[in-house]
N, C-alpha and C positions, 0 to 999 in steps of 0.2 A: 589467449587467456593470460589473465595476471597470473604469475609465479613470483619468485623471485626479483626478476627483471623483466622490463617488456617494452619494442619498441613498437609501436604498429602509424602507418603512413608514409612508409620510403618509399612505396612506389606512386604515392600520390604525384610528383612530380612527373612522370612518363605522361599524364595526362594533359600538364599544362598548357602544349604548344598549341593542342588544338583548342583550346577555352580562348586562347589568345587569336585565333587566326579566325575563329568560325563567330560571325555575331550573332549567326540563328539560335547558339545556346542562350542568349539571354531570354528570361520568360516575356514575354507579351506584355505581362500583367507592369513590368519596369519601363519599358519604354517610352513613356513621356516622362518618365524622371531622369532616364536617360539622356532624350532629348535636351532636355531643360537643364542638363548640366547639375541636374540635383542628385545624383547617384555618379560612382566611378564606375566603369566597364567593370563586368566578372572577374576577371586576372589581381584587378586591385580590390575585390570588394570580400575575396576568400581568402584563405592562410597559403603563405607557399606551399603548404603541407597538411591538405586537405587532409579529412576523410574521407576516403573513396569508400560504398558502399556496392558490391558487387556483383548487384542484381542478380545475374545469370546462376554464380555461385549457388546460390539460395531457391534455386527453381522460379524466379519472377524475372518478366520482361524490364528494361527501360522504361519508362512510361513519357508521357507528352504533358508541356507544361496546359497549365490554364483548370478557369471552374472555380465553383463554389461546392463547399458541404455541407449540408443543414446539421445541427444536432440538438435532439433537444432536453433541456435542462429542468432541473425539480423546484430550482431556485437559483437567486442570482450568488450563492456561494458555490456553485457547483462551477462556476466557472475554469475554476483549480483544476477541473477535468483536463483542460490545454494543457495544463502543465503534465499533469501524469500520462497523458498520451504523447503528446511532442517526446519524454523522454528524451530532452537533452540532461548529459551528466559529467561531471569531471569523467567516470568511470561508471558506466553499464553494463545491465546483461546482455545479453544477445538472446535468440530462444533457447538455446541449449543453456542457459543461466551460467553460463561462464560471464566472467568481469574481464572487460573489455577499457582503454583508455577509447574517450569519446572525445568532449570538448580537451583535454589534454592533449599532449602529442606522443607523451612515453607519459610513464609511472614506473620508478625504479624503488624496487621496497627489500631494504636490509634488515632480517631480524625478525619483523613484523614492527620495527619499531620506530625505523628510522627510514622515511617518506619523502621521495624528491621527486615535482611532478613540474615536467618541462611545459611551456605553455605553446599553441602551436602560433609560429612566426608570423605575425600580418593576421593573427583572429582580430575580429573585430566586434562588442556588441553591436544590437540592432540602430544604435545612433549616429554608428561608422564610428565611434570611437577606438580606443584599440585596447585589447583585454591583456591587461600586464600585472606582473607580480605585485604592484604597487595596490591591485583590486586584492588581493588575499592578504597584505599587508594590514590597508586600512579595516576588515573584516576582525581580522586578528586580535590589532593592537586599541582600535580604535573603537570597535562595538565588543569582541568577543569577551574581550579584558577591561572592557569599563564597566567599572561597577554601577554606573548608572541605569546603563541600557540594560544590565543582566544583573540583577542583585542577588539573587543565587550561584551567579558565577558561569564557568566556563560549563556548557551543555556536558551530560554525562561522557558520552562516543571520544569527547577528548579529554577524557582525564586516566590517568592510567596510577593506581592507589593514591587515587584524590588529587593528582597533579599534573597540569597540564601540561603541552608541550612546551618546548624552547623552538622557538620562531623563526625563522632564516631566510634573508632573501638573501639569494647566490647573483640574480643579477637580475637585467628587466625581465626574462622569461623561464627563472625557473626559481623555487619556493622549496624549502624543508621542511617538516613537521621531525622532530626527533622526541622520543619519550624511554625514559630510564628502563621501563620494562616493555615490553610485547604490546600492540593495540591489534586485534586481530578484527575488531567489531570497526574500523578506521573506513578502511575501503567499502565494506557492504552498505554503512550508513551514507556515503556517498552517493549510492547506488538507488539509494531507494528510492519507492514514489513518495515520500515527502522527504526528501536528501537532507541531510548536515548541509547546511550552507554556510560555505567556510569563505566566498567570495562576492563582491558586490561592485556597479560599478560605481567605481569610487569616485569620478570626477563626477558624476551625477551626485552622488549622495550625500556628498561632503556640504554642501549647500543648508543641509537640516541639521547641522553635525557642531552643537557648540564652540568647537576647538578648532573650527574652520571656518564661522561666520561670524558675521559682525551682528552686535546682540539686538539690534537697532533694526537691522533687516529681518534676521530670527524670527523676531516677536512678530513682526508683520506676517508673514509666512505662517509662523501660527495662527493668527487671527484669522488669515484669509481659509486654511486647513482646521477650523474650531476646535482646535488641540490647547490645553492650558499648559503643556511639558513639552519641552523639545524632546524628551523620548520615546513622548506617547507619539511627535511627528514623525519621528526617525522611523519609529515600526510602523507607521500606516504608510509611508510613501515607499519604503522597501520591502513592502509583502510581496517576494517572486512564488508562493506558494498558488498563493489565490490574487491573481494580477488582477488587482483593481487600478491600478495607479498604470492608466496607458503610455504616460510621460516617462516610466521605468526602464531604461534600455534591457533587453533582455539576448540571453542565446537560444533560447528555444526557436524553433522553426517556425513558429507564429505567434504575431504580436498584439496583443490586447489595443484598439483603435477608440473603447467605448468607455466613457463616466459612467459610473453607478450614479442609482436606481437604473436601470433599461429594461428594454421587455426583448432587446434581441443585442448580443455583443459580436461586435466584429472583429476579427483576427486575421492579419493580413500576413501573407508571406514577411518574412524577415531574409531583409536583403544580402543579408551580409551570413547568412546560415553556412556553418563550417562542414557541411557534406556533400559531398558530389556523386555522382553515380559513375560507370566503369566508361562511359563514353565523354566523361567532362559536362555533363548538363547538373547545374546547382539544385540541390534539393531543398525543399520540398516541390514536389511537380504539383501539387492543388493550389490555388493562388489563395484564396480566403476560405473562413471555417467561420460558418454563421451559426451561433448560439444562442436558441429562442426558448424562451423560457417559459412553461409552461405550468399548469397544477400535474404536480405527479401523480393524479391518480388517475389522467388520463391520455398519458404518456404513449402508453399502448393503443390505446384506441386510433390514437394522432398515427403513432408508427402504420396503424396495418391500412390506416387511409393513405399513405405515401406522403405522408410532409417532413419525412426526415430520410436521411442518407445515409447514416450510420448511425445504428441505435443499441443500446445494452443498458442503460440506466433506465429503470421503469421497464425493464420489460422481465416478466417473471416464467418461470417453466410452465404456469399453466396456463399461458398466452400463448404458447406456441402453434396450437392448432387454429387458434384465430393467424394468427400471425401467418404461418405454414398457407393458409385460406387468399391470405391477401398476394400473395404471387399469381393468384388466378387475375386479379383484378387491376393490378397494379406493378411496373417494372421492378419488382426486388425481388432479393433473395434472403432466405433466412436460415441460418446456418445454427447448429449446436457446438456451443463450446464444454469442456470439461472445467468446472467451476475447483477451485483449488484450495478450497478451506479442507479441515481435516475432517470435518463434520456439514452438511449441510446448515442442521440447528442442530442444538446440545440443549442440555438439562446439565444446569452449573447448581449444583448445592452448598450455598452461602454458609463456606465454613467459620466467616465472622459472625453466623446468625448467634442473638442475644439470651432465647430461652436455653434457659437454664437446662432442660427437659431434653428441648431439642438439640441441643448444641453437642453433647457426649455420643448422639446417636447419629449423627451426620459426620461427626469425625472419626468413626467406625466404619472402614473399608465397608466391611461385611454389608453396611448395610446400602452404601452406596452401589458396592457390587451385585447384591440382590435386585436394587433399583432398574440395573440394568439387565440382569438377566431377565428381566420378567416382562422385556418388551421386546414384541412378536415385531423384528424389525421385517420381516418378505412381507410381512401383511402391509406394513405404511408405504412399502417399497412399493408394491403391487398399486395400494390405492392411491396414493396419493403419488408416484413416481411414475406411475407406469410399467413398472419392473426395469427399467434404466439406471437407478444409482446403485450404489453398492451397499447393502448393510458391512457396517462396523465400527471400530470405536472408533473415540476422536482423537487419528493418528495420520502418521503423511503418507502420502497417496503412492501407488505404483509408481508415480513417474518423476520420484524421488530416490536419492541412489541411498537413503537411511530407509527406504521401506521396508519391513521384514511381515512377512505374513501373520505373525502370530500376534504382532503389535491391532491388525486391523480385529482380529479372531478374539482377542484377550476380553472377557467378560460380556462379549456382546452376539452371543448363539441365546437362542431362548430355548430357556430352561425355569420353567419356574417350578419343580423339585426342586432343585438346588435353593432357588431363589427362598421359597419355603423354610428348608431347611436350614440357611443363614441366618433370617429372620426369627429363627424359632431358637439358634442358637444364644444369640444375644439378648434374650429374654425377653422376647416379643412375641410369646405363647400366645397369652391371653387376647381372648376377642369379644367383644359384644354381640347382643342377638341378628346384629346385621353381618358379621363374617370379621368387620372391622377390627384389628388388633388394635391393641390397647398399652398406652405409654404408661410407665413407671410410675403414674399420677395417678392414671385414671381415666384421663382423655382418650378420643377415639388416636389415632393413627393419623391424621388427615397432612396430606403433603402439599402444602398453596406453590402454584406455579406464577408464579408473575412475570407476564409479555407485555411489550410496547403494543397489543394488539395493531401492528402494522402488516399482517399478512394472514389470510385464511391459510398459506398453507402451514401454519403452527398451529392454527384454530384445529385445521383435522388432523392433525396429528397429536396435539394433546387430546381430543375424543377419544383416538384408539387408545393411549396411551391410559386413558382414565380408564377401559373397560381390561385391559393388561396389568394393570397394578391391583385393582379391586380382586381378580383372580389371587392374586397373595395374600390380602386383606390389607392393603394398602389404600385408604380414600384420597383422591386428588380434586384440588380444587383451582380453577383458573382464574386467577384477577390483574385484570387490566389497566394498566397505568400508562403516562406521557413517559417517556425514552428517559428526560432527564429528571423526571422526580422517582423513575424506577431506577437510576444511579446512586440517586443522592439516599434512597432507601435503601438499598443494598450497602451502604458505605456504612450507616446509621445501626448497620445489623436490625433491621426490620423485616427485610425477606428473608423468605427461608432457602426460595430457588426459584431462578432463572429458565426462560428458556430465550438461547443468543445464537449468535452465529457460532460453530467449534474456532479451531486452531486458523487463524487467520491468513498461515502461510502452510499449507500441507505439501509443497512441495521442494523443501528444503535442502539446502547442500552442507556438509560439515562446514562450510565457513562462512554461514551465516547462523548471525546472535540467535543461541536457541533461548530469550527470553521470554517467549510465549510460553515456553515450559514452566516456569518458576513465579512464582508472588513476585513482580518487578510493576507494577502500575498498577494505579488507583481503579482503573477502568476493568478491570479484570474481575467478575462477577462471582466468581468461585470462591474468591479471598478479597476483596479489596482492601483491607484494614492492613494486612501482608503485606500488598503491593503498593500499597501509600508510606507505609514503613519502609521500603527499600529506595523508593525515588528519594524520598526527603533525608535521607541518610540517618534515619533511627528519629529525626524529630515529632515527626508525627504518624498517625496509626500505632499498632503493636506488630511484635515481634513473630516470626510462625509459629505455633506451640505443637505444633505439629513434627515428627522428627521427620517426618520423608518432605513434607514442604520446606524442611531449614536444612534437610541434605539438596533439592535442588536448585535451593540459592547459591548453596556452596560451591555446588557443581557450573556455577553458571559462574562463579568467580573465579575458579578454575581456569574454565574457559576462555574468561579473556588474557589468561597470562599464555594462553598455549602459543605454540611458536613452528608446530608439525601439523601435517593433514590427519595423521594418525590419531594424536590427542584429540584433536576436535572429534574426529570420530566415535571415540571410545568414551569421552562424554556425552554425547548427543544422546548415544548408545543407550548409557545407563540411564539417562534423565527421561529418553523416551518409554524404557521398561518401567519408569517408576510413577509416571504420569496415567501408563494406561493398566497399570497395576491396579495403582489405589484410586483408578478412577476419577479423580477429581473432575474432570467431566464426562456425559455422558451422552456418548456420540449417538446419533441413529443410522444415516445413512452417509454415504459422501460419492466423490467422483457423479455427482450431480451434475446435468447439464444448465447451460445459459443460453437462451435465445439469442441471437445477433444477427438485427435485420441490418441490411444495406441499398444501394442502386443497386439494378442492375449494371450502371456505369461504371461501377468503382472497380479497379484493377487491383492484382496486386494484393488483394486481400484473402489471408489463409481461410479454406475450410473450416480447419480444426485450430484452435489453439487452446492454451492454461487460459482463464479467464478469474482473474483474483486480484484483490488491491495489490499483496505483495507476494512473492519479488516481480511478478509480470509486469505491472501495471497497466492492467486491462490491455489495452492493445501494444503501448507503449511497446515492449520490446521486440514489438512486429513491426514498429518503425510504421508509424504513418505518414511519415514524411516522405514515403516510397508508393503509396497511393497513389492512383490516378484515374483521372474519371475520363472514359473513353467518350467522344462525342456520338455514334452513334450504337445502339445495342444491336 
């Protein structure tokens, strides 16, 4: 675990004699580029100072190199899935969500403020080239700090009050980041499944890179790439998020072989992958990860027929009994994971909504907290879960060391007395001859819900939820809209409320950004206008007018100067009692499961695991690259 200082891979060396003496470690899938002299032996193709990953440790065998894994995709953007499953990182979780140095060799961190990360000796990208300081340099100096490629400047994660770091290369293998005060948010955005990318390879990418080509070749390269800016070419040939550009050296443990448009993309071992297992054999043990890209709406269908090998996208909890079906019929297994948002869906009430009417009565706890107490959440449990997830609010999960019990408890027990009661305190006596309370106008009560209609299981859960509000005198009504014109209405203040995914990481550690808490992004349904205000630094949207929403900004600014585990904690603390206080959303169930089919071939793979974009990243920090698909069942 990162602290203070941290070395980890000296014992990688005890390994090397036998990588060196033994050729059976080289996988199969190498050896005619072996032959051919077009690859180096193992010894020269890894760092002297591997990664050892140690199997045993962790209750998994070794596995055997070789094989293919199908997976199949919603679209040709989803490709990005390689990336957040490979889970290669300067710094990772592990499953216990400790941060870990990965592609690094050490990470030594003074202060929280002051960052020196050693490179490991003989890394190589996937081109054989070799990953040196001069790759975080040109990152740096040359994309982070040109005002070209970035015209809002250096990413937030590296500015610490509006100012970014002083830059250092110490020599070819080790790198400084130093900042006046605390970055404590430095290493987790590292970490994550879409990371700070603070590195690139450089000798590749210098090619699209004004300052390093001749304008004559440039222009050509743009023509051939139909870009009219060399910056619009810089960012399409260096997207390592969503590896479209197979020409892109990369570290991840598999490497994108396919042009877009395609109906299947190939990802082939990467030779040169900086991890080894406890016996010296190089990881990844799957040699390719075939990605077929299919309509999502029949993803599942495809899965329980057996044409994929590991599945979790497209497949929903109430597939599971199909799914569950198809091991009669076909070699897989289907496993439940524990889904790790704070909420399965939520009910976000758009406190930028515009009526005048509505807008005073939606930034009244009281009534948002009535909201929630008037939903029978064992009944959606029961119907629509099975009795499997947990009613409560949208807060982080048991298997979080900030859970507190009263956080999941807080406003979400059905009571609609009380709920009644709130309702009737705020002046919302009056009702029509249908039961319907009555606004300050005159108007009925009516509460519009608006969904991406992208899943029945919202469908039945806003019915029950319509027959549990009307019990109050609450009318609800459900309108359906496309994903991003229900953003761009929710921005506009035209919706009144959401129904989205909760808290998109519920199972958090005090040092990671609790920004999910606070108005921090445009994308945030509860507030947008808040969280467009905060990104753009006060230029655009408005300010919170809210005082507990403008105390959890504060608290998040706090935050990033802290420099102790304690502070972080005792902020998380107060921001999470204030969140699920005044309710700002409003949780139904959570600790929800996630279908996850597989082979029966596939080794190696946990029963149980967190199954969530962040911090997990879906399998990523179960290491796929420790996979292996046995040849016979």
């Amino acid at each position: 675990m990162i602290t203070r200082r941290l070395t980890l891979g000296l014992l990688a060396s005890a390994f090397m004699p036998r990588i060196v003496e033994a050729h059976s470690f080289e996988p199969e899938y190498l050896r005619p580029y072996l032959r051919a002299a077009q690859l180096p032996e193992l010894n020269e193709r890894i760092p002297k100072r591997p990664r050892v990953i140690n199997l045993a440790s962790m209750g998994r065998d070794p596995g055997n190199y070789g094989g293919d894994m199908r997976i199949l995709i919603g679209s040709q953007k989803d490709i990005r899935l390689m990336t957040i499953y490979g889970y290669s990182r300067l710094v990772g979780y592990n499953e216990k969500l400790e941060l870990m140095p990965d592609i690094l060799d050490r990470a030594e961190v003074i202060e929280d403020r002051i960052y020196t990360f050693k490179i490991r000796d003989g890394h190589r990208w996937s081109d054989g080239s070799y990953l040196t300081s001069e790759d975080f340099r040109y990152v740096f100096e040359d994309v982070i700090m040109n005002k070209e490629l970035r015209k809002n400047g250096p990413p937030r994660e590296m500015l610490v009050d509006g100012k970014p770091p002083r830059f250092e290369v110490i020599d070819l293998l080790t790198v400084r980041y130093e900042w006046d005060g605390p970055n404590p948010d430095f290493l987790p955005k590292l970490a994550a499944p879409q990371a700070l990318s603070i590195l690139l390879p450089s000798a590749y990418m210098k090619q699209f890179h004004e300052d390093y080509q001749d304008s004559v070749r440039l222009s050509a390269i743009m023509r051939e790439q139909r870009v009219k800016k060399w910056t619009e070419l810089h960012v399409k040939m260096s997207r390592q998020y969503r590896p479209e550009n197979p020409d892109l050296p990369t570290l991840d443990p598999w490497r994108n072989t396919t042009n877009p448009p395609a109906e299947q993309f190939v990802f082939e071992r990467n030779p040169y992958f900086h991890r080894i297992d406890e016996n010296g054999r190089q990881l990844p043990y799957i040699d390719r990860v075939l990605l077929n890209v299919s309509s999502a709406a029949i993803i599942s269908a495809k899965a329980g027929a057996g044409e994929t090998d590991l599945q979790s996208v497209g497949l929903a909890f109430s597939d599971y009994t199909y799914l569950k079906d198809a091991e009669k019929r076909h070699p897989v297994r289907v496993s439940l994971w524990t889904r790790t948002q704070g909420s399965q869906v939520a009910l976000l009430p758009n406190l930028n909504f515009t009526d005048k009417v509505w807008r005073p009565i939606l930034h009244d706890a009281r009534f948002r907290r009535a909201l929630s107490l008037a939903i029978n959440r064992d009944e959606i449990n029961k119907a629509v879960f099975f009795g499997l997830a947990k009613p409560s609010a949208d807060t982080v999960l048991p298997e979080s060391p900030l859970f507190r019990p009263e956080l999941a408890a807080a406003w979400s027990s059905f009571d609609p007395e009380q709920a009644n009661a709130l309702l009737d305190e705020m002046g919302l006596s009056n009702r029509d001859s249908d039961g319907i309370r009555l606004l300050p106008d005159g108007r009925a009560a009516q509460v519009v819900v608006e969904t991406a209609g992208e899943s029945t299981e919202e469908t039945d859960i806003l019915e029950l939820v319509t027959d549990h509000w009307r019990q109050v005198g609450l009318s609800l009504f459900v309108r359906t809209s496309q994903r991003d014109v229900l953003r761009s209405r929710a921005m506009g203040g035209d919706i009144m409320m959401t129904m989205w995914g909760g808290l998109d990481n519920g199972v958090p550690t005090a040092d990671m950004n609790p920004g999910q808490l606070a108005p921090t992004m445009d994308d945030q349904l509860q507030w947008p206008l808040w969280g467009l205000y905060y990104i753009s630094n006060g230029d655009k949207g408005s300010a919170p007018d809210l005082p507990e929403a403008a105390r959890l900004v504060e608290l998040l600014r706090d935050w990033r100067h802290t420099t102790t585990m304690d502070e972080r904690t005792r902020i998380w603390n107060e921001m999470l009692d204030i969140y699920t206080q005044q309710v700002f959303s409003i949780g139904i169930v959570n600790q929800t499961l996630q279908p996850v089919l597989r082979t029966a071939k596939l080794r190696n793979f946990p029963d149980k695991g967190l199954y969530g974009f962040d911090p997990t990243s879906y399998f990523g920090v179960y290491m796929p690259d420790t996979f292996w698909l046995e040849e016979r069942v």
